[in-house]
N, C-alpha and C positions, 0 to 999 in steps of 0.2 A: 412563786413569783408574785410581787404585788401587784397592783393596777400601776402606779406612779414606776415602776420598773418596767413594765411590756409598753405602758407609753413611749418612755426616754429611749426603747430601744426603737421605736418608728422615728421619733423624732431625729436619731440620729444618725438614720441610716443617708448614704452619701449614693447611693447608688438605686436602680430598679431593683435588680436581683438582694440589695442588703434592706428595700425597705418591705419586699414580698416573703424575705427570712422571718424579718419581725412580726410579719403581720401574722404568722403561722406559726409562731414560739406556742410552747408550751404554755398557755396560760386560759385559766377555765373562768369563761364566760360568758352571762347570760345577753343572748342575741333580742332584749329588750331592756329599757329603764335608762337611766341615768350615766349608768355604768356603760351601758352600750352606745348613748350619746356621745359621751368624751373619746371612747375608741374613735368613733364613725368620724369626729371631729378633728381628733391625730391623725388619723390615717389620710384623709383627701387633702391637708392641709401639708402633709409631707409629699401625698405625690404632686400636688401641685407645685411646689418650692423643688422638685426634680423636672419638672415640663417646663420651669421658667428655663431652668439652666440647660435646657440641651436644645440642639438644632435644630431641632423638628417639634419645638414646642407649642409653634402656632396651630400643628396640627388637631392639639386636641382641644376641643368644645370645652367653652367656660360660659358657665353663668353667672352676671353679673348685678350688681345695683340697676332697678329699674328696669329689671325682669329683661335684659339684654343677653340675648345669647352669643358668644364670637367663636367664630374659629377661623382661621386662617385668614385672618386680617379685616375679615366682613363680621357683620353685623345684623341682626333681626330680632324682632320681640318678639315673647313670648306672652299669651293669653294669659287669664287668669281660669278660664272655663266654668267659675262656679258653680259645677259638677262635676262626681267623678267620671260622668260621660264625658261634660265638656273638658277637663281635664286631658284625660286621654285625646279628643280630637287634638288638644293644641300642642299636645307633647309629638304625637306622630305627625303633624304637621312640620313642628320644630325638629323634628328630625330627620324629614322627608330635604326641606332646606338643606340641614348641616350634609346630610349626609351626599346632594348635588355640589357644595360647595368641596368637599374634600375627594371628589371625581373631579374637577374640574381643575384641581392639583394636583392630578397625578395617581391616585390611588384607585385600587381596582372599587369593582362595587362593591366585592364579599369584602376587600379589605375594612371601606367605609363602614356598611353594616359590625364588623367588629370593635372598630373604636367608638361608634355610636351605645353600641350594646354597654362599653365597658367605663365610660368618660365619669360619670355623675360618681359612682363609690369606691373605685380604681382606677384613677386617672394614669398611674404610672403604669399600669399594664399597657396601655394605651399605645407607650412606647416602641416597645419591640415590635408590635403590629406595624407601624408605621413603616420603622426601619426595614421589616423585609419586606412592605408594598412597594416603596419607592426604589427597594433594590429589586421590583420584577419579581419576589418570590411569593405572592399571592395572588395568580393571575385568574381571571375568572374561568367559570368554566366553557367550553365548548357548545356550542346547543346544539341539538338534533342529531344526535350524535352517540350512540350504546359505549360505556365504558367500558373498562376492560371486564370479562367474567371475574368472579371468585365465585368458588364449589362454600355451599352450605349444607351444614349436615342432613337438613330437613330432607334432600331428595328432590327428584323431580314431582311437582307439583300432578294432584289427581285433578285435571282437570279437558273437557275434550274441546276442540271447536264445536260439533256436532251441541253438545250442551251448553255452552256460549251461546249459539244461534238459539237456540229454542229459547233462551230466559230473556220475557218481554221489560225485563226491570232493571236488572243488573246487568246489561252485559257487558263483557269487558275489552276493552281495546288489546287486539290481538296484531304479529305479524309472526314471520319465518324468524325460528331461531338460525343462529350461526351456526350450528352443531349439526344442523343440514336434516335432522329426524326428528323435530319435535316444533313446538309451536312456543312462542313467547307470551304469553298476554300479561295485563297489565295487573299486577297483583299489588297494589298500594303506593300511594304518593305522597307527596308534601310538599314544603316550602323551606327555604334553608337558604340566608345571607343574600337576598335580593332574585333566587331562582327558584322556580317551580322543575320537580323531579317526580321521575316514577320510577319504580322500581318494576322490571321485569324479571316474569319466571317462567322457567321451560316446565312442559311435561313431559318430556323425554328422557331431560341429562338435567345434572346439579346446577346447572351455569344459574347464575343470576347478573344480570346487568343493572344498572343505574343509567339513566337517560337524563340529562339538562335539558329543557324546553323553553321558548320564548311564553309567555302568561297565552299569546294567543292563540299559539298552538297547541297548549298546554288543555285552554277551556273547548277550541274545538274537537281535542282528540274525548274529553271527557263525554261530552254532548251528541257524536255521532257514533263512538265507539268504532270507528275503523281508523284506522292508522298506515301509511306509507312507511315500508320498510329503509331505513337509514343506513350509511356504513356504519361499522363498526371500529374504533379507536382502537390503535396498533398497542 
């Protein structure tokens, strides 16, 4: 396939799903130079000409003349940052904005964070995100709240209370597993589409749970290391 043939096929796709075809064809090339400009060029310029024509087009973030960010009918500029520091501050700002502006239309937060993530070099992914936020099927998560178990192969984790309390540096936020015989403590966390999460692990049974937390509870459970026992998600 040539280059001017895997173009023709982004530009003439009439759909999400026929312009994500195109962009995944068969065709070998380098993800820098000239060549990988006129891609980068077809591609946002096709999903955008698919975001004009559907219903829920205002949902996604366009940048415009005059460094103008819009999405769903508002308006804000964006900095120039004249570093890659400042850079970065003015982009997560412009999309701390976009991403209030598209909650305040209807969409979850995880959903926002997704079409923020994906708007600038796949505006048409952008799409179907929307469509199942606004139809209810990306709703955020629960806080404070253990998810369901899944068993991992690893096993119940070697670790005691007794050895928790003694360690003056690390210790870990612990409570009562479900499993009624073993203890939970806090075996690793993160961040993930606007929530902070820990991951719990028993040393008795396989169970591993996943916890959603508010940032606040999230910093003070890190900082005291004790934790209130929560229900458990049917």
């Amino acid at each position: 396939m040539k280059l001017t043939d895997y173009i023709s096929g982004i530009q003439a796709a009439s759909t999400a799903d026929e312009l994500q075809a195109a962009i995944v064809a068969d065709f070998k090339h380098s993800f820098r130079g000239p060549t990988w400009a006129k891609i980068c060029k077809a591609r946002v310029e096709a999903g955008y000409r698919l975001v004009d024509a559907h219903e829920h087009g205002r949902f996604v973030p366009r940048f415009g003349p005059g460094r103008k960010l819009t999405v769903c009918g508002e308006t804000c500029g964006v900095g120039r940052g004249q570093n890659s520091t400042g850079v970065r501050y003015v982009w997560h700002s412009a999309g701390e904005w976009a991403m209030s502006v598209l909650r305040n239309n209807g969409l979850s937060i995880r959903a926002s964070h997704r079409v923020w993530d994906g708007w600038k070099d796949y505006p048409h992914r952008c799409l179907p995100i929307i469509e199942k936020a606004l139809a209810g099927e990306i709703p955020d998560p629960i806080l404070d709240v253990l998810g369901p178990a899944y068993v991992t192969s690893a096993g119940p984790i070697k670790y005691e209370p007794s050895t928790n309390d003694a360690d003056t540096w690390d210790r870990r936020a612990s409570q009562p597993c479900p499993c009624g015989n073993g203890t939970l403590f806090d075996w690793g966390g993160g961040w993930s589409e606007g929530f902070d999460w820990v991951s719990w692990h028993c040393n008795r049974c396989s169970n591993v749970y996943n916890e959603y937390m508010s940032r606040g509870r999230f910093y003070q459970m890190r900082q005291t290391s004790r934790y209130v026992a929560v229900e458990v998600a049917a």
